[in-house]
N, C-alpha and C positions, 0 to 999 in steps of 0.2 A: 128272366133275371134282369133287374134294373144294372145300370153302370153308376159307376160314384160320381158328384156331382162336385163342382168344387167346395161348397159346404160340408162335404164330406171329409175331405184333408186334414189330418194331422197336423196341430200350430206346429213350430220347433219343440214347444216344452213334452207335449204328446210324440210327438217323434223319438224327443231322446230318452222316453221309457220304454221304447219298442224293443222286444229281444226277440231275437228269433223270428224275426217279423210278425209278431203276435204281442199286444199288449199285458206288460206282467202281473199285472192282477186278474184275467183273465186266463192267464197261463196258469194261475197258480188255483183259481176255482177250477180249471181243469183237473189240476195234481190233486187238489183236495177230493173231487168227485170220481174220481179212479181209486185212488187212496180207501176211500169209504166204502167201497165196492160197489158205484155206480158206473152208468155206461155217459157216455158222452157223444151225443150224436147233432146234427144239423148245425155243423161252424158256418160255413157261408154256401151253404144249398137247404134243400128243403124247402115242404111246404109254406112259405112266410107270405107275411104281407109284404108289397112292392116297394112299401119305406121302411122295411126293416131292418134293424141294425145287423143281422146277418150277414144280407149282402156285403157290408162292408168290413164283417169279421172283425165285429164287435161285440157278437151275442153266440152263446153254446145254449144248449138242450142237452139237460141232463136227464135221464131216465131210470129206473130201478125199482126195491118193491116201493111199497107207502111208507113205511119207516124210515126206510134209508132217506127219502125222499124229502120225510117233514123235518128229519135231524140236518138232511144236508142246507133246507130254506133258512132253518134257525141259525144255520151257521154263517149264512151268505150273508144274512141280514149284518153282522156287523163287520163287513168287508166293505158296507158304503157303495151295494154297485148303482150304477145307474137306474136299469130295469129288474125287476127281481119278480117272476110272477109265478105261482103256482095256485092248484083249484081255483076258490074266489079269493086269493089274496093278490094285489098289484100293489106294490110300491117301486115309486120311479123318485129316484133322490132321498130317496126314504121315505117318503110320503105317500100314505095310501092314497090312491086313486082308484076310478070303477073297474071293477074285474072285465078283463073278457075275458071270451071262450076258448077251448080249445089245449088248457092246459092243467086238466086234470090228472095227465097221466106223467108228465114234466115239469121240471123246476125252468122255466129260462132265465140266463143268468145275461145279463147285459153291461158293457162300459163305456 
């Protein structure tokens, strides 16, 4: 596991959305992916890359069957997250970029 760097820090304006020690858009694609009857797994552990927003408990892994899964990505999409990837679709700001791998079987949702 990497540690946070100071580039990693919360401005003030990011801090004062913090509830729960969890940012609330983030909280709230959590609520939405339980809500919909999926599981939510890998907050800030799991298999990730060493610059992944994970570590800093910025990014969930949602999982469940393929339907729940494509209905939950259409939904995320207009929640504006940061990273939003599933199969071969990657957009990060909204913006498609190249897919990678590894996320066939999860939606990851990032802020």
């Amino acid at each position: 596991m990497t540690t946070a760097t100071q580039d990693d820090q919360l401005t003030p304006d990011e801090l004062a959305a913090v509830h729960g020690g969890m940012n609330e858009q983030l909280f709230r694609a959590m609520q939405h992916a339980v809500g919909s009857g999926l599981n939510v797994h890998w907050i800030a552990s799991g298999p990730h890359y060493p610059n992944s927003r994970h570590w800093v408990g910025r990014a969930i892994d949602v999982d469940g069957s393929p339907s729940g899964l494509a209905a939950y990505f259409k939904w995320a999409k207009g929640t504006h997250p940061a990273e939003l990837i599933y199969k071969n679709q990657f957009l990060r700001n909204g913006h498609p970029v190249h897919p990678i791998g590894g996320h066939e079987t999860h939606v990851h949702y990032s802020v």
